[in-house]
C-alpha positions as CSV (number, residue, x, y, z in Angstrom):
1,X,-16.0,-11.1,-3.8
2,X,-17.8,-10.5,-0.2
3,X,-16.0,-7.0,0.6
4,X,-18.0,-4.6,1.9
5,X,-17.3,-1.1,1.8
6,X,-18.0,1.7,3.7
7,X,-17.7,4.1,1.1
8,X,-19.0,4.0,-2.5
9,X,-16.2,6.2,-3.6
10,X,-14.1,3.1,-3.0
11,X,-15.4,0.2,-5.3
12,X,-13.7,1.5,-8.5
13,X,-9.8,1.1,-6.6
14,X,-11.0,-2.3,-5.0
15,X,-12.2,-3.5,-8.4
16,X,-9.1,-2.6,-9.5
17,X,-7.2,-5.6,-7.3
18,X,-9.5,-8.0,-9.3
19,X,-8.7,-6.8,-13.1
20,X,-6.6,-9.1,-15.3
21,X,-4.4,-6.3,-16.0
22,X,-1.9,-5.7,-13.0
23,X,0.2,-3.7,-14.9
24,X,-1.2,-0.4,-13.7
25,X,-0.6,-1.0,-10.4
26,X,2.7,0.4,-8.6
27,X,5.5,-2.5,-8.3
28,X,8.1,-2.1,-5.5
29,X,11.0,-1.5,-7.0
30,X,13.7,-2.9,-4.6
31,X,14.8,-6.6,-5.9
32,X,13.1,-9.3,-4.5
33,X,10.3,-7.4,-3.3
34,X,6.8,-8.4,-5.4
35,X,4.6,-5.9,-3.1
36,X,2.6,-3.9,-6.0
37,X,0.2,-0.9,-4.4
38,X,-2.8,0.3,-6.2
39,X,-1.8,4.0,-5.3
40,X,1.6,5.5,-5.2
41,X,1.2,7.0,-1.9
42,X,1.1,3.1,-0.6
43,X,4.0,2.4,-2.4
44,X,5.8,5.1,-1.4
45,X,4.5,4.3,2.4
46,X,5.7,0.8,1.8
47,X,9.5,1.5,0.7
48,X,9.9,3.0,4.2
49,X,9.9,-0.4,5.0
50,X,13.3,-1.1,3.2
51,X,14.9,2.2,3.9
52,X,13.8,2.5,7.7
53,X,12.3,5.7,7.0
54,X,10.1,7.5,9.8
55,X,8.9,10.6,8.2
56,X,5.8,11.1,9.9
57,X,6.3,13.1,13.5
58,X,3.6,13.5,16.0
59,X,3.3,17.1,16.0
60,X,1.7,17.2,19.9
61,X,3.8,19.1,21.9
62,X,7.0,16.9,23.4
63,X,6.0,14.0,22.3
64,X,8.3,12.0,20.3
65,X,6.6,9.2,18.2
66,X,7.1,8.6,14.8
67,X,6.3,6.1,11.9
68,X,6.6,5.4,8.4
69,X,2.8,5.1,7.7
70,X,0.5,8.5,7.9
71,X,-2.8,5.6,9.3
72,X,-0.6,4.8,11.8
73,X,0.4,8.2,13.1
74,X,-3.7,8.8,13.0
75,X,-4.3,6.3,15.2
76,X,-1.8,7.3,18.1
77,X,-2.9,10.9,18.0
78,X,-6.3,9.7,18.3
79,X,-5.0,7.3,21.2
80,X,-2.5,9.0,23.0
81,X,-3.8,12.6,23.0
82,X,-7.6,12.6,22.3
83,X,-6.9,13.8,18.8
84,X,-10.7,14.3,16.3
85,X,-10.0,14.6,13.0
């Protein structure tokens, strides 16, 4: 595999997407769906997706944005008001 990773503390879950043994990752469990997430937090980030979910609120002062994924609510703070975690 040619990943690269940034962080060392990272191989052992991306080793993880190449092991024979799927079973220990998290399935989705609405029908149809085969998305399967090596942590639960990205499954549970994922079923936002069927339920239309946007739990995550921009907590800057009158600003209304929201979104089902935590990365993406990084991202706007960091664009939209100058945010440094």
């Amino acid at each position: 595999c040619d990943k690269k990773l940034s962080r060392k503390a990272d191989l052992p879950r991306h080793m993880r997407t190449h092991a024979a043994n799927k079973e220990a990752m998290f399935p989705c469990p609405y029908a149809g769906c085969e998305y399967k997430a090596l942590q639960r937090s990205n499954l549970t980030t994922h079923i936002h997706t069927h339920t239309g979910a946007r739990p995550n609120k921009c907590p800057h002062p009158e600003c209304t944005y929201t979104t089902s994924d935590p990365g993406s609510l990084t991202r706007h703070r960091r664009k939209a008001h100058g945010y440094d975690p």
